[in-house]
C-alpha positions in Angstrom: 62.0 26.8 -164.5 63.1 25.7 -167.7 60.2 25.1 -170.6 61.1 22.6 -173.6 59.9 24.6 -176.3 56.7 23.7 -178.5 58.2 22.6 -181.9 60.0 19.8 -180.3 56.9 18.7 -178.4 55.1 18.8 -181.9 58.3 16.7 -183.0 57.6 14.1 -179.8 53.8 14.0 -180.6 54.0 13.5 -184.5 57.1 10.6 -184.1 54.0 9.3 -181.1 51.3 9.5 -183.2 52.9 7.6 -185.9 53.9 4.5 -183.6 50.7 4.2 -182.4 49.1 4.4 -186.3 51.8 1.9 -187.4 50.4 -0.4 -184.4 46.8 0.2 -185.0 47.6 -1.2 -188.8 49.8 -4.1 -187.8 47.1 -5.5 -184.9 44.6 -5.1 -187.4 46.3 -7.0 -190.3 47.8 -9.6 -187.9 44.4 -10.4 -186.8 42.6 -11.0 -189.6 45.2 -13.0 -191.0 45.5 -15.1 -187.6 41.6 -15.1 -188.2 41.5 -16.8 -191.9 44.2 -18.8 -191.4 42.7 -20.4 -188.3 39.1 -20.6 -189.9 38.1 -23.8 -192.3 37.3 -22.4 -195.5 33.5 -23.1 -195.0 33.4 -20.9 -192.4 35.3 -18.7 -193.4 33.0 -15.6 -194.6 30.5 -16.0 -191.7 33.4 -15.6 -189.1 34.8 -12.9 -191.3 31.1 -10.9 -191.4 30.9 -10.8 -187.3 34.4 -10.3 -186.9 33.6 -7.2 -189.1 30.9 -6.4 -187.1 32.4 -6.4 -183.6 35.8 -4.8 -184.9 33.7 -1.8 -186.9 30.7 -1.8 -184.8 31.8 -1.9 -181.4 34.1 2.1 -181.7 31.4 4.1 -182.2 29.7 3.1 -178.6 32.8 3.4 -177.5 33.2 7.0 -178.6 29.8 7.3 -177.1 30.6 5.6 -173.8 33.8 7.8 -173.7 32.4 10.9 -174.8 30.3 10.9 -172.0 32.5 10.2 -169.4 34.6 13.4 -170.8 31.7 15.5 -170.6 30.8 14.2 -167.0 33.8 13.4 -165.5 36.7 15.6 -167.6 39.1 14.6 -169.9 41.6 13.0 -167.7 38.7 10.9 -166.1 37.9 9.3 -169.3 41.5 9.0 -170.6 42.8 7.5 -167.7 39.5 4.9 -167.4 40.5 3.9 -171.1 44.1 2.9 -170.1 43.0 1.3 -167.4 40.6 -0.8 -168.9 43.4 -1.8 -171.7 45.8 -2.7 -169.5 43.2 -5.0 -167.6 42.2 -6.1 -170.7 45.7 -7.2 -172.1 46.3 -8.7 -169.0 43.3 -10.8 -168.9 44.1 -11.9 -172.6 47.4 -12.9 -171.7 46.3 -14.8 -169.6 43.6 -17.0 -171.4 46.0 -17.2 -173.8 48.2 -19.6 -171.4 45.8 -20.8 -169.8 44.3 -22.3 -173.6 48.5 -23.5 -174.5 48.2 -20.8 -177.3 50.9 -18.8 -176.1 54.5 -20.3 -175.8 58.0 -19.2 -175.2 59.2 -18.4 -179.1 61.5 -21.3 -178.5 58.7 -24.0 -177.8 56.3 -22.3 -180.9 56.2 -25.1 -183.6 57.3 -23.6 -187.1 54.0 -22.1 -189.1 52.6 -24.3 -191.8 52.4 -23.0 -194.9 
């Protein structure tokens, strides 16, 4: 059998790795921007202070959660859980998201106001 050899894996997993870092950075900015901009300006830092708090707070019991499931279940157990449950996850939001009118073929999206 024929083996791809490892420098153009590393190659694969650092163009990967970036993708996924540039996304991480985008979701995060587009959200708290869709978050202030949606927000009246009284409320602003309160929202902003448990939005904080869920975003930050909630990783490390994840890390917990899936550290454990590594330890107990393997790797691939806790890997594959985590996709799962994002997919699910995304899926559900999609959903509310049309169910509330909030998300609309790009051609029905009135312009932004600025």
């Amino acid at each position: 059998s024929t083996q791809v050899p490892h420098y153009l894996h590393r190659a694969l997993e650092r163009v990967l790795l970036f993708g996924v870092g540039f996304g991480m950075i985008l979701i995060t900015a587009m959200s708290n921007i869709s978050i202030q901009r949606q927000v009246p300006d009284r409320l602003r830092g309160r929202v902003m202070s448990v939005y904080v708090t869920v975003f930050s707070g909630a990783t490390p019991i994840g890390g917990l959660f899936s550290g454990w499931l590594a330890k107990h279940y393997g790797a691939d157990f806790a890997w594959g859980l985590g996709a799962v449950l994002a997919g699910f996850s995304t899926v559900w939001a999609w959903q509310e998201l049309r169910r509330a009118g909030l998300w609309a073929p790009r051609a029905a999206r009135p312009p932004l106001a600025m």
